[in-house]
C-alpha positions in Angstrom: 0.0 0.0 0.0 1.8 3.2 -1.4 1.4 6.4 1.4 -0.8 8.3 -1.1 -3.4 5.5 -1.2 -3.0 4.6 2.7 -3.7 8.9 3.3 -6.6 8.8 1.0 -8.2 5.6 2.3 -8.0 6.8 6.0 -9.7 10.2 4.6 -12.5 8.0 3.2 -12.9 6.5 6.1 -12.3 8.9 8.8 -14.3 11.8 7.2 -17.1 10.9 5.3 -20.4 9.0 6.8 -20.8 5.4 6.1 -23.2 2.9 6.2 -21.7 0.1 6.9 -19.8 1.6 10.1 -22.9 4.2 11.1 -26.1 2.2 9.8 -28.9 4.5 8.9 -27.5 7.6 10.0 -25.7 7.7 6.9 -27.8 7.6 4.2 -28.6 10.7 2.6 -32.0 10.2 0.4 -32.0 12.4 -2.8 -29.4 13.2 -5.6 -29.0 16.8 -5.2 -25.3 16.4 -3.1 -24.7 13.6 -5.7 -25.5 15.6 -8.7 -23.7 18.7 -7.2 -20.5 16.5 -6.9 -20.9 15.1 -10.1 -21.1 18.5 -11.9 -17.8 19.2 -10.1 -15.8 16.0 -11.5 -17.8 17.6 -15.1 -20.3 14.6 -15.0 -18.2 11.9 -15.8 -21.6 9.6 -15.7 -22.7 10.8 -19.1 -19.0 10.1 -20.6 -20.1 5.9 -20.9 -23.3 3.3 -21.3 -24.4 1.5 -17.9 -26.1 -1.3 -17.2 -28.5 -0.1 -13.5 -29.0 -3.0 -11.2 -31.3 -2.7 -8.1 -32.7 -5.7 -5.5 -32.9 -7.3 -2.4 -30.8 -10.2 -2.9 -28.8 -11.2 -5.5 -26.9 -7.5 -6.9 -23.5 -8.7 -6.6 -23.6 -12.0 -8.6 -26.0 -10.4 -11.2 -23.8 -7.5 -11.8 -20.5 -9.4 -12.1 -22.0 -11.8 -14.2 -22.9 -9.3 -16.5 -19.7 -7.2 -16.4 -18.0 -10.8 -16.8 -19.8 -11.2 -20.1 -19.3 -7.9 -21.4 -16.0 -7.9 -21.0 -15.9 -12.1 -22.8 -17.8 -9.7 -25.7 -14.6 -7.3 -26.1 -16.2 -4.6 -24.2 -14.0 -2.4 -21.5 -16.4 -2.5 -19.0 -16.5 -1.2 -15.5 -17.8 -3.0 -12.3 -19.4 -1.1 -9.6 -20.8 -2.9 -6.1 -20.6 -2.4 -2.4 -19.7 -3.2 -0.2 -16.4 -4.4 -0.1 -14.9 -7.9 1.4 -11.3 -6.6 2.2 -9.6 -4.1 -0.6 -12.1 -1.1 -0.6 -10.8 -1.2 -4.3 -12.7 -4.4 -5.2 -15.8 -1.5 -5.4 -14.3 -0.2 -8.1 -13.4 -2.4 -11.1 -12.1 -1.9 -15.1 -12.2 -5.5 -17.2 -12.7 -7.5 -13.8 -8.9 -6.0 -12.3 -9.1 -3.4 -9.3 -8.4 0.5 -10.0 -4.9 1.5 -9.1 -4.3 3.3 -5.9 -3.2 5.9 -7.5 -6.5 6.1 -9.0 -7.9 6.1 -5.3 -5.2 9.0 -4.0 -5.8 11.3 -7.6 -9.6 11.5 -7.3 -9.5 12.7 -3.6 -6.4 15.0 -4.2 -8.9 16.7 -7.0 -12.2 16.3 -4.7 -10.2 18.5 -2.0 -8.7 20.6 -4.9 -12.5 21.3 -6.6 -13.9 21.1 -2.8 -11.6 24.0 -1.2 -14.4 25.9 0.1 -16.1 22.9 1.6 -19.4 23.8 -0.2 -19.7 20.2 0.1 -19.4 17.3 2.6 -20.6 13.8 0.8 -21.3 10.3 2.4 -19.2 7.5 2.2 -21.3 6.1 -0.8 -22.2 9.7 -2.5 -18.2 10.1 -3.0 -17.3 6.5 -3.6 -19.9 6.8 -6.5 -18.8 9.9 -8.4 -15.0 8.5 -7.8 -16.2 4.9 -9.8 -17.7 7.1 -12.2 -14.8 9.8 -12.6 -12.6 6.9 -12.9 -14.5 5.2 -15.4 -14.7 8.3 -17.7 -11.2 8.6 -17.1 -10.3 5.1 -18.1 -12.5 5.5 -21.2 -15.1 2.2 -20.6 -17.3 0.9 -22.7 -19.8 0.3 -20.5 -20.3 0.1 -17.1 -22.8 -2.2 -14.2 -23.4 -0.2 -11.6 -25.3 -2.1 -8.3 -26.8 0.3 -6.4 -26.6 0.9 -2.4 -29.5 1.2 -0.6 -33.2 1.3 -2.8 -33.1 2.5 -5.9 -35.2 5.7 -6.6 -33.0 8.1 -4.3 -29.9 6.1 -4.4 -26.4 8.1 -5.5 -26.5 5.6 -8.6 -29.5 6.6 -10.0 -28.0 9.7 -12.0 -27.1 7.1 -14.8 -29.6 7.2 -17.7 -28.8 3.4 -18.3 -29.4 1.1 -21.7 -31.0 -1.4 -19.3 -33.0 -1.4 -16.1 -32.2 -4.8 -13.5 -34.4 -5.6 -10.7 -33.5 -8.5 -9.0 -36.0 -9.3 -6.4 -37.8 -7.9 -3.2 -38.0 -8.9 0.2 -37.5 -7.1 3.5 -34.2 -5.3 4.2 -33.6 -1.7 5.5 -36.9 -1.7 6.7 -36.2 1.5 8.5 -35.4 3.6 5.2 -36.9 1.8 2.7 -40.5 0.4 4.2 -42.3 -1.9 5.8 -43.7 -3.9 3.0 -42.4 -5.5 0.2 -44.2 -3.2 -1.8 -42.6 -0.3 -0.5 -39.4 -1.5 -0.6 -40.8 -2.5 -4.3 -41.5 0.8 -5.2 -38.2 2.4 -3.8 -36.4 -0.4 -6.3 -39.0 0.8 -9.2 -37.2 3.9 -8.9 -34.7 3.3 -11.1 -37.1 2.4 -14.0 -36.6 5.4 -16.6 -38.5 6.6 -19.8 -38.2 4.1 -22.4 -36.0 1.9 -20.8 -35.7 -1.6 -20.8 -36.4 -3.4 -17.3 -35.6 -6.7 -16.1 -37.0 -7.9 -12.9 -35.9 -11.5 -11.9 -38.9 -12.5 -9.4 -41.8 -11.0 -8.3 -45.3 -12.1 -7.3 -48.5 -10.4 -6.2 -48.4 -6.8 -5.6 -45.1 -6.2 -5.7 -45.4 -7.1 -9.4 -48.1 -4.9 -9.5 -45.8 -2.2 -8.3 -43.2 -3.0 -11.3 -46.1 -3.3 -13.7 -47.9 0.4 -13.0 -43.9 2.0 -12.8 -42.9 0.6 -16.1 -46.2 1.3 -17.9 -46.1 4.9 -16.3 -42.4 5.3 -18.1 -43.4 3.4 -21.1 -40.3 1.2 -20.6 -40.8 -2.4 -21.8 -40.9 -4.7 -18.6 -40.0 -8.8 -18.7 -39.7 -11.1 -15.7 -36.8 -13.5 -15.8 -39.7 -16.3 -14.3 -41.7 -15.9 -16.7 -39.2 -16.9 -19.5 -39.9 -20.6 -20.3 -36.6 -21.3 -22.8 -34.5 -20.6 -19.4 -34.1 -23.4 -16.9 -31.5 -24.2 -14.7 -30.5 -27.2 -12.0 -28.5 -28.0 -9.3 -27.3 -26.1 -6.0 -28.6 -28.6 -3.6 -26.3 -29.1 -0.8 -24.2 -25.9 -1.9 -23.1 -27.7 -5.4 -22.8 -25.8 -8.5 -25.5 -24.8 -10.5 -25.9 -25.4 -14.2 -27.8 -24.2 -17.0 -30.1 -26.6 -18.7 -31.3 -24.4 -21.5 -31.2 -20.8 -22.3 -30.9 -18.6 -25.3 -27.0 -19.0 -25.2 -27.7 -22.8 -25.2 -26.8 -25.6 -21.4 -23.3 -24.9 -19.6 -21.7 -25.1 -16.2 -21.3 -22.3 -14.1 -19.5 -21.6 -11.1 -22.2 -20.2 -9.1 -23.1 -22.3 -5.9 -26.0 -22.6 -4.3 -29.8 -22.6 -4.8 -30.4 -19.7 -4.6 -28.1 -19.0 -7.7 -30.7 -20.4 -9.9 -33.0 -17.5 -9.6 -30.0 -15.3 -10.2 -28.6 -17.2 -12.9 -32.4 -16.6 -14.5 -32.3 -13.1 -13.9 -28.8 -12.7 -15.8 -29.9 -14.9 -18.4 -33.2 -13.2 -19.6 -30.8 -9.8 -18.9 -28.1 -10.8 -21.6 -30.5 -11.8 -24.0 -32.1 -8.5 -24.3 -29.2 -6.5 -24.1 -28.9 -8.6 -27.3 -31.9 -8.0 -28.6 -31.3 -4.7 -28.6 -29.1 -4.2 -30.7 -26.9 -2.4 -28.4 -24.6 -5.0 -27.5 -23.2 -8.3 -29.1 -23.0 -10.8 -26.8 -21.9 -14.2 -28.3 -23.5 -17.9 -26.6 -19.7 -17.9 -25.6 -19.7 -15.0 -23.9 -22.1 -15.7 -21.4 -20.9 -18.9 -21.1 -17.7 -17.7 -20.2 -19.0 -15.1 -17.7 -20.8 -17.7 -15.3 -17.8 -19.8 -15.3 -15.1 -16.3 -14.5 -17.0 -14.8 -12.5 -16.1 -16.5 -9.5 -12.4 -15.0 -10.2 -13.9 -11.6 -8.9 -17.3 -12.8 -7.1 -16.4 -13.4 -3.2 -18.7 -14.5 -0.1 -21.3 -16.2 -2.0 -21.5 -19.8 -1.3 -17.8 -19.8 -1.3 -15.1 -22.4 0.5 -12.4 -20.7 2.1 -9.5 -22.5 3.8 -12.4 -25.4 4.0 -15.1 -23.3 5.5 -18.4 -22.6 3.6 -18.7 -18.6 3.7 -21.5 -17.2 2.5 -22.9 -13.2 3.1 -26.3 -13.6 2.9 -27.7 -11.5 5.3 -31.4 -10.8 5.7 -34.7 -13.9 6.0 -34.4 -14.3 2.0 -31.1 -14.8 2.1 -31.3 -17.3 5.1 -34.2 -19.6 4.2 -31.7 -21.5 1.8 -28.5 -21.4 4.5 -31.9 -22.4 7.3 -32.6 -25.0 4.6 -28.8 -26.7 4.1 -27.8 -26.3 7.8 -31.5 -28.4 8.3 -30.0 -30.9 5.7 -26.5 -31.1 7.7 -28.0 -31.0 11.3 -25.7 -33.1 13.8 -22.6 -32.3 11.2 -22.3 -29.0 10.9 -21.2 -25.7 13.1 -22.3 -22.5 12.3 -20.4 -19.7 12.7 -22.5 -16.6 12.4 -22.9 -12.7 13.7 -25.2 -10.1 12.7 -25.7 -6.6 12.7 -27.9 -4.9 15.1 -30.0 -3.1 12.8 -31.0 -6.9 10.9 -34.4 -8.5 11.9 -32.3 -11.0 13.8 -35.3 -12.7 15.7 -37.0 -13.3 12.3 -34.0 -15.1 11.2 -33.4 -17.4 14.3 -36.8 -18.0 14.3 -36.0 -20.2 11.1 -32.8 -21.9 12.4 -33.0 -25.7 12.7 -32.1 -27.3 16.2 -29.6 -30.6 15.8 -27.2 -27.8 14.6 -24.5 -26.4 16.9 -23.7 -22.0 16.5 -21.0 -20.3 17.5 -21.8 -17.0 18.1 -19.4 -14.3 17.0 -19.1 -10.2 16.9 -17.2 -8.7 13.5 -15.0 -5.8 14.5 -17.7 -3.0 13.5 -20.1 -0.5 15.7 -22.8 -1.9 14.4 -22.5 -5.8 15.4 -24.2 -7.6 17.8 -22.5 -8.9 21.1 -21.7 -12.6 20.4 -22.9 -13.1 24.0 -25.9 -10.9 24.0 -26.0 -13.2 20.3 -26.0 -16.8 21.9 -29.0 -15.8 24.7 -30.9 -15.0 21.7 -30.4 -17.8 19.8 -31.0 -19.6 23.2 -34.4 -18.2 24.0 -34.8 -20.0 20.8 -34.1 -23.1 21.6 -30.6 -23.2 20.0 -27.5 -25.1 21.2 -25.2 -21.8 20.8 -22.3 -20.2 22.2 -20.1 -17.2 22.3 -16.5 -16.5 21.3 -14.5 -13.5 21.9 -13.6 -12.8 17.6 -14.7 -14.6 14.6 -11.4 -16.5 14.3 -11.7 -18.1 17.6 -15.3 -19.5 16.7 -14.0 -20.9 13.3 -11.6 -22.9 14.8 -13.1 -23.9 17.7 -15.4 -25.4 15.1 -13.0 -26.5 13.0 -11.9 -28.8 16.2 -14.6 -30.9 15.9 -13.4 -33.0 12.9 -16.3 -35.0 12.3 -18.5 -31.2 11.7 -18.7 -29.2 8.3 -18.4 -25.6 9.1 -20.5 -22.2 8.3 -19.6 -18.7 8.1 -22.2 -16.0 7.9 -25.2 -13.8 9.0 -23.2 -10.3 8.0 -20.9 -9.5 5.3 -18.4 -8.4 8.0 -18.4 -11.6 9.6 -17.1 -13.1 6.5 -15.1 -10.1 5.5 -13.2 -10.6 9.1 -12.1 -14.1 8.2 -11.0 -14.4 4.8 -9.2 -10.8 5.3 
């Protein structure tokens, strides 16, 4: 790590609100600070095509799947996602590689340069935005997929006016900014949904489809749900194997997503590439996609993902954890799970789902927002769990990992993971 990039990074971190160390006291609803910013750095978001992604569950794969396959088709594409595992430069990628840190230390040298007068003080995410963006423009991409934060209508990211719309999916997350439904949080995603544009939303049921249906007829954007496409079916993920592609436009492969729950992702992705096709806009060869669900576990990280022998997987809210409730059930009297949450996660909905026969360790990543691992274990108690506490997230691993007979876990919060595999 080169001094420029170790000053700029403990700037980032030191000066500008986060989510992911402050919770909600860091989000900033609306794009006026954004769009301010951006007219500073001469709207570099205008200078390149984008591909919008927005959802509950299932951002990251979709949006490194697609950037995989752009860049298989011979496009310079840039990746943007949050948050990060370990580098905070895995947020910002060009052709699946990490910007410099020189990239890192030149945009906030020029933020504090344009910023002198401190007309402005961005969030975490408001300024990590325009610097993906900046340094996209800079690098001259093709195209770039840009996951957004938190929602959709009022999220930084929304100042793209993208070829295609992405909406994964919709359960309850950030209930406290987003809503207490899953229509609200539905319409917060529909936010993205522009004039004309082409939307993809993977599932969707009831009146949360409503919610996509009335958005996308009032922006006259064509609308298609990855479920409803028949000539797409995929297999597999049971006991956290890969899944595969039966048939599709681009014709039956192997990927290297892992996981059930990758099926409905790998749907979405699908029906996404093939009207990107359609359009005209983009040529993306039955290679190409083939290719991209097979490389993008070179860049994809925490999803259904063995590390050092332990099954690590960031799925954090009660969609995410039906399928772990679901393969720890499956495992019970084998398995350890090593899990934390953070405090602001409807934690009681989740352990409310747990199997017994399974044995948790209870664990607290290094972050304000994390539970107590002891506070933790009486919860999961009071549930009829057989749980425990551990002072880090190392010593629960391998306290696990001394029961040789026992598969182990990782999850509940992204930092939990992020902690080990650091």
């Amino acid at each position: 790590m080169n001094e420029r990039y170790a000053a700029a990074l403990h700037d980032i971190n030191s000066n500008f609100p986060a989510f992911h160390t402050i919770g909600a006291r860091a989000y900033r609803p609306g794009l006026e600070d954004t769009l301010m910013l951006a007219e500073m750095f001469s709207n570099p978001h205008k200078r390149f095509r984008s591909i919008h992604i927005a959802g509950t569950n299932g951002k990251g794969t979709t949006a490194h799947t697609i950037a995989a396959a752009l860049k298989a088709a011979g496009y310079r594409t840039g990746l943007y996602t949050s948050p990060h595992l370990v580098d905070f430069r895995e947020r910002i990628r060009i052709d699946g590689e990490m910007i410099e840190e020189d990239d890192v230390a030149d945009f906030m040298e020029r933020y504090h340069s344009l910023n002198a007068d401190r007309r402005l003080w961005p969030s975490f995410f408001e300024l990590t935005t325009i610097m993906a963006f900046d340094c996209f423009a800079r690098h001259n991409v093709d195209v770039s997929v840009v996951e957004t934060g938190l929602g959709g209508r009022l999220d930084s990211t929304n100042i793209l006016s993208p070829d295609m719309c992405v909406i994964t999916n919709i359960s309850l997350d950030h209930t406290q900014l987003l809503g207490n439904t899953p229509a609200d949080i539905a319409r917060e995603k529909a936010g993205i949904i522009k004039s004309g544009t082409p939307v993809v939303v993977g599932e969707a049921e009831g009146e949360v489809r409503n919610v996509f249906e009335h958005r996308a007829s009032e922006m006259n954007a064509p609308l298609f749900f990855a479920q409803d496409c028949e000539d797409i079916i995929t297999c597999g993920g049971e006991n956290g194997t890969a899944i595969a592609v039966k048939a599709s436009p681009f014709g039956a492969f192997d990927t290297a997503l892992h996981g059930t729950y990758q099926r409905s992702n790998a749907g979405t992705i699908l029906c996404t590439l093939q009207h990107m096709r359609l359009s005209g806009h983009y040529h993306i060869g039955n290679d190409d996609a083939k290719k991209a669900f097979l490389k993008v576990a070179d860049t994809l990280h925490g999803r259904w993902e063995r590390h050092n022998g332990v099954i690590c997987d960031s799925g954090h809210n009660i969609a995410a954890w039906r399928h772990t409730a679901r393969y720890l059930a499956a495992h019970a009297g084998g398995i350890v799970a090593v899990i934390g949450f953070c405090s602001d996660k409807d934690v009681d909905a989740i352990l409310a789902i747990l199997p017994v026969g399974v044995t948790y360790h209870c664990v607290a990543a290094p972050t304000p927002r994390a539970i107590d691992a002891a506070t933790l274990a009486g919860m999961m108690r009071s549930h009829g769990l057989d749980a425990y506490s551990f002072d880090s997230v190392q010593e629960g691993v391998e306290a696990a990992r001394a029961k040789k007979t026992a598969e182990v876990f990782l999850g509940g919060s992204f930092f939990v993971v992020a902690e080990f595999v650091k």
